[in-house]
C-alpha positions in Angstrom: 56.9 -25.1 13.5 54.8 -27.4 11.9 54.3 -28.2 7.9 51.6 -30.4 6.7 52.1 -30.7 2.8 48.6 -31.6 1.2 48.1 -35.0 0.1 49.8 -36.4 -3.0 52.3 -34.2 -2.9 55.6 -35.6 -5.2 59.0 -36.4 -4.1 60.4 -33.3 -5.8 57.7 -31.0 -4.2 58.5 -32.4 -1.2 62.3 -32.0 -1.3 61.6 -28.6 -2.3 59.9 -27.3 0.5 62.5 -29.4 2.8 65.6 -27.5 1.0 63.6 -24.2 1.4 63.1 -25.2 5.4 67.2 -26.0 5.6 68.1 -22.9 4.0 66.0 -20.7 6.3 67.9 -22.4 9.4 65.9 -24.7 10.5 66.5 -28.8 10.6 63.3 -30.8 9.2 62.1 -34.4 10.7 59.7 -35.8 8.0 56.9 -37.9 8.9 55.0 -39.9 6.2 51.3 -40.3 7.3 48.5 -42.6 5.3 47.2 -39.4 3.6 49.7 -36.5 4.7 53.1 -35.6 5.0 54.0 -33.8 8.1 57.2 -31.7 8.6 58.9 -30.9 12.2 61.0 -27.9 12.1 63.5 -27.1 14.6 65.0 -23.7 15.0 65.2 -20.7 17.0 62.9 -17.5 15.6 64.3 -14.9 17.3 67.7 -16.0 14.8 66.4 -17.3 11.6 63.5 -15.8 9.1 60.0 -17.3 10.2 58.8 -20.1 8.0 55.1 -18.7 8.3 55.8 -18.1 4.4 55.9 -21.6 3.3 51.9 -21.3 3.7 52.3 -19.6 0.1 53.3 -22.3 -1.3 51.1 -24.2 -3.3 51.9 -28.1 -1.8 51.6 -26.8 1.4 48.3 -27.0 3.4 49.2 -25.6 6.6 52.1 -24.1 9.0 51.6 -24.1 12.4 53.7 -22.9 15.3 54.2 -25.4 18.2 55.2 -23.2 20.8 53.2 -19.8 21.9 54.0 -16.2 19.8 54.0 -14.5 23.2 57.0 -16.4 24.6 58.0 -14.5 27.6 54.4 -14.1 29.0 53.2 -17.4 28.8 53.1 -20.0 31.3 55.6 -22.0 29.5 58.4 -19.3 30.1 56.8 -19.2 33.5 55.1 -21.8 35.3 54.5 -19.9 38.5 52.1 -17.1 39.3 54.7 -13.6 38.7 54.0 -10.2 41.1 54.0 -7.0 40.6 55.2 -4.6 43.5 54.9 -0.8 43.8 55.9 0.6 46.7 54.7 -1.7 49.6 51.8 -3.4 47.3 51.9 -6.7 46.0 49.6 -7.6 43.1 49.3 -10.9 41.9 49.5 -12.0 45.7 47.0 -13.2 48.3 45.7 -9.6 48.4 43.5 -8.8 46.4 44.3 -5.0 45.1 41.7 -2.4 44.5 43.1 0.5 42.8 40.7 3.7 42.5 39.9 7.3 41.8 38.7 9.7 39.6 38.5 9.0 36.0 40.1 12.5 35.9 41.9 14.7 37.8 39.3 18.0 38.3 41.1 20.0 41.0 43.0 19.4 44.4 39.7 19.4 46.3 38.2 16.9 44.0 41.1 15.0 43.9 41.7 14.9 47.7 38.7 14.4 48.9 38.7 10.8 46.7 42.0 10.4 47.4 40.9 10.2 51.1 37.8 8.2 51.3 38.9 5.6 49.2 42.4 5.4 51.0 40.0 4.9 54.5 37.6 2.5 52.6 40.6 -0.1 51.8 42.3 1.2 48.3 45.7 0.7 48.1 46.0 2.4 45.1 45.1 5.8 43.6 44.0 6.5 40.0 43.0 9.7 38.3 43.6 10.6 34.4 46.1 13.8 33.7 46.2 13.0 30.2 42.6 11.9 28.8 42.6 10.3 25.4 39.2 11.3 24.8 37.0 10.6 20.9 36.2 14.2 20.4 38.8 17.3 20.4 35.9 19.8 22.3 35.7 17.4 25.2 38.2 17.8 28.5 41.6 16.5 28.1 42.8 16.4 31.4 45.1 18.9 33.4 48.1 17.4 32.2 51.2 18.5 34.3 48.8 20.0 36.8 47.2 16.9 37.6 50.0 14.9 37.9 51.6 17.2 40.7 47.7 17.1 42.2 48.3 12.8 42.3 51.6 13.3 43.7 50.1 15.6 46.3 47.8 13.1 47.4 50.1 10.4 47.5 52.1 12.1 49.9 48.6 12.8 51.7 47.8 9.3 52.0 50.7 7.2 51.3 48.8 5.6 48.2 50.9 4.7 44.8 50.0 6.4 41.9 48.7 5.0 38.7 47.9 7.0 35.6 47.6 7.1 31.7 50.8 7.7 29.5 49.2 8.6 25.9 52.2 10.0 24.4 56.1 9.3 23.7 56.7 12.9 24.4 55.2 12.8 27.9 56.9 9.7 28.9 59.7 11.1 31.1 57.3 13.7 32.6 54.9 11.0 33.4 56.8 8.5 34.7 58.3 11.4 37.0 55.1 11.1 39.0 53.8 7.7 38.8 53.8 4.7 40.3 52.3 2.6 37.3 51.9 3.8 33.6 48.6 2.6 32.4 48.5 2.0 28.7 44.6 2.4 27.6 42.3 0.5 25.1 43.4 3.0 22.2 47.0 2.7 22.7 46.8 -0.8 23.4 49.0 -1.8 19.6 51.1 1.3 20.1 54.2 -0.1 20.1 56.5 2.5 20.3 54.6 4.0 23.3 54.9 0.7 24.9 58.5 -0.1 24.5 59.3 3.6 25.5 56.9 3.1 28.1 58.9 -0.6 29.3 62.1 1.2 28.9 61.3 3.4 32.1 61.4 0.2 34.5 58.0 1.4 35.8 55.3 -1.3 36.1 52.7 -1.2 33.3 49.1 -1.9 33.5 48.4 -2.8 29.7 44.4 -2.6 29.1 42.6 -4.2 26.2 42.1 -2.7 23.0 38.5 -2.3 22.2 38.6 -4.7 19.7 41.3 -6.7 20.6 42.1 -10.9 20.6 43.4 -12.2 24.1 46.2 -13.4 21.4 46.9 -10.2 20.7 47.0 -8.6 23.7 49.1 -11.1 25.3 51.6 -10.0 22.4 51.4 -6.6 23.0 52.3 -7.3 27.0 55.8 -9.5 25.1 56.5 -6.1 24.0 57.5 -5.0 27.5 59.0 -7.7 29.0 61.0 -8.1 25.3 62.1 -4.7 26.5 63.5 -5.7 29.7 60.7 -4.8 32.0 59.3 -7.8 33.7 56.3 -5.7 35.7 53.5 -6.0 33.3 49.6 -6.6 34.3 46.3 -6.5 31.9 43.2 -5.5 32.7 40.3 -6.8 31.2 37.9 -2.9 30.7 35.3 -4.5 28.0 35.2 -4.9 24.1 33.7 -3.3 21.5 30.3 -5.7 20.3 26.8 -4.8 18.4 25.6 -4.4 22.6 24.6 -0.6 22.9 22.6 -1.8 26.6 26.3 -1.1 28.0 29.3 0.6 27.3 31.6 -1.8 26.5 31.2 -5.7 26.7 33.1 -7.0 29.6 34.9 -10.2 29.1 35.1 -11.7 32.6 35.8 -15.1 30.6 39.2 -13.6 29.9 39.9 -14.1 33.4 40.5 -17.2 33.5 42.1 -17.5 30.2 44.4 -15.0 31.3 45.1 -16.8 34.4 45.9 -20.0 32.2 47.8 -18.4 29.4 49.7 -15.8 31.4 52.2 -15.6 35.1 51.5 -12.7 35.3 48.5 -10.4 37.2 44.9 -9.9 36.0 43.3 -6.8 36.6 39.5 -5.8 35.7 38.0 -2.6 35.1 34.4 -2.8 36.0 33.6 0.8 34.9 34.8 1.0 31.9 33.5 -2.7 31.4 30.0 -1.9 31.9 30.2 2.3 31.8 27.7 2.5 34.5 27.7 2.9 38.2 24.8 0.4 39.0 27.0 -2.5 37.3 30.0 -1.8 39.0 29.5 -3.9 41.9 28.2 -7.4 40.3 31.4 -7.0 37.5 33.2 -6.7 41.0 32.1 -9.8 42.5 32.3 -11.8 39.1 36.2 -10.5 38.6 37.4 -11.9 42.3 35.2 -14.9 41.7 36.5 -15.3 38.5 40.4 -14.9 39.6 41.5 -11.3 39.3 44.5 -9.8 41.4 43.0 -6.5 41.2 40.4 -4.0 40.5 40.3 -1.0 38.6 37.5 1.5 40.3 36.3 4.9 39.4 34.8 6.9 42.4 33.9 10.7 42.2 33.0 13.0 45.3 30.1 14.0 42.9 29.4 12.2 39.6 26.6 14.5 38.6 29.2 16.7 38.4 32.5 15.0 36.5 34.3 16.2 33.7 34.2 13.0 32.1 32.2 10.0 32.6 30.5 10.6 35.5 27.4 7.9 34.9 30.0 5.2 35.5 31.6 6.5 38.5 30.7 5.7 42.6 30.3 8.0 45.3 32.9 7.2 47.7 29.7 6.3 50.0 28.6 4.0 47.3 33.0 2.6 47.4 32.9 2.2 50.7 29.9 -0.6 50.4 31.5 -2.2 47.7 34.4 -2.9 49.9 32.6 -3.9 52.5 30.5 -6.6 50.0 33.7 -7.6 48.3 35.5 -9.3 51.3 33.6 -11.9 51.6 33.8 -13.4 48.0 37.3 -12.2 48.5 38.0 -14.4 51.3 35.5 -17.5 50.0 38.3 -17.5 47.1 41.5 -17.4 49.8 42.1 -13.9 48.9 42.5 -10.8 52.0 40.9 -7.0 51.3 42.6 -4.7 53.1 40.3 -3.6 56.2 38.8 0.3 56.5 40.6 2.6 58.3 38.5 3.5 61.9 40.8 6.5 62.2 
């Protein structure tokens, strides 16, 4: 850490705040400037009380920390790009990964016939919500238990992993009995409990935003996990909360690259979520994998008119199969592959 005292502090002011620095643990390097004294303190965090503290003080101007809170997610713990593998999918490689589905599972028709088309259109990766954290009690709250045997059905159908949403600590073993990846959502994105119980089951996590949430603190919120042993983290970028009404949710696609700077590990984008309608999905798309993202997070419905929940921002599998087919070559203009349709 860093202390600058404010100017004209006295010798016994100054001593003070150095005997308050060694008893804490920590050694102190002074450094007499023209108009302020600056204090290096060298210690480990994780063993001694944080100095943070000291900005109480009143001859202290500032503390400042020299190395990143989020330790174990940064590039400094990590210099090289990390991966995430389910099953036989790699993200954070050369591929670039599109995961979709329904925003929820409906019923096995629904869910197979998605399950299907998006599988034939190039997924590698099925989504569908059993559990839906939705804002009002009257509205659908997903199958539960039912739909997570309906994703494990289709994943034996298709061969595509299974990613859905964990919003409680008492589903956790049921859930991660049938997923692939355990999505944490914008709402539960500072539940810390739910995310160190969700770490603890070694599954892969796809941490999203929180609707209001600092890159800062979401990157500390992915430390949880790996703090917890589990080293298969990814965030995905689904939109902030902002005075804009003209979409659902502000997309940040300038936390791609920020994420991609700060961060090993994978970048994911949720483009409708981000923008909460169908009509945007594709030019989020194309920004994201311009922008840097390992992988895409896609609703598609047999029938939006007719879904249970947020069916305005959802594609036709028609409407995913062009997407695909207009993604691969920005996908390959920024050396990344898209896995080709199916012909069979």
């Amino acid at each position: 850490m860093i202390i600058i005292l404010k100017s004209k502090v006295s010798k016994k002011d100054e001593k003070a705040v150095l005997n308050e620095i060694k008893r804490l643990g920590y050694r102190p390097h002074v450094m007499h400037g023209v108009a302020r004294t600056v204090i290096g303190a060298i210690g480990d965090e994780t063993r001694h009380p944080t100095l943070e503290a000291l900005r109480a003080w009143p001859q202290v101007e500032s503390v400042m920390p020299v190395q990143k809170r989020h330790k174990l997610t940064s590039r400094e713990a990590n210099p090289e790009n990390s991966t995430v593998k389910v099953r036989d999918v790699v993200i954070g490689g050369p591929e670039l990964i599109v995961m979709a589905g329904p925003c929820s599972v409906e019923s096995e028709s629904q869910l197979m016939t998605t399950a299907h088309a998006i599988a034939k259109s190039g997924a590698r990766i099925l989504r569908g919500g059993a559990f839906k954290p939705r804002t009002s009690p009257y509205e659908f709250q997903g199958l539960g238990e039912k739909g997570l045997k309906l994703l494990a059905k289709a994943r034996r159908e298709t061969g595509l992993p299974v990613i859905t949403e964990l919003l409680s600590e008492d589903h956790v073993e049921l859930v991660a009995e049938y997923a692939d990846i355990l999505q944490i959502g914008a709402r539960n994105a500072q539940n810390f409990q739910l995310i160190i119980a969700a770490a603890k089951t070694g599954l892969p996590i796809l941490l999203k935003r929180g609707l209001s949430m600092k890159i800062e603190e979401w990157l500390l919120a992915g430390e949880y996990v790996l703090a917890h042993g589990n080293r298969q983290v990814m965030f995905c970028e689904r939109g902030i909360r902002t005075f804009e009404t003209y979409t659902r949710n502000t997309i940040d696609l300038a936390a791609v690259p920020i994420l991609k700077k700060e961060t090993h590990l994978p970048v994911v984008v949720d483009p409708s979520q981000g923008g909460g309608r169908a009509d945007l999905v594709a030019a989020i798309c194309l920004g994201a994998v311009a922008m840097g993202a390992d992988a895409l997070l896609i609703e598609v419905h047999p029938n939006p008119r007719e879904a249970w929940s947020d069916g305005a921002q959802q594609l036709t599998p028609a409407g995913f199969a062009d997407l695909m087919a207009g993604l691969r070559p920005v996908a390959g203009a920024v050396g990344r592959t898209l896995r080709k349709p199916d012909a069979g």
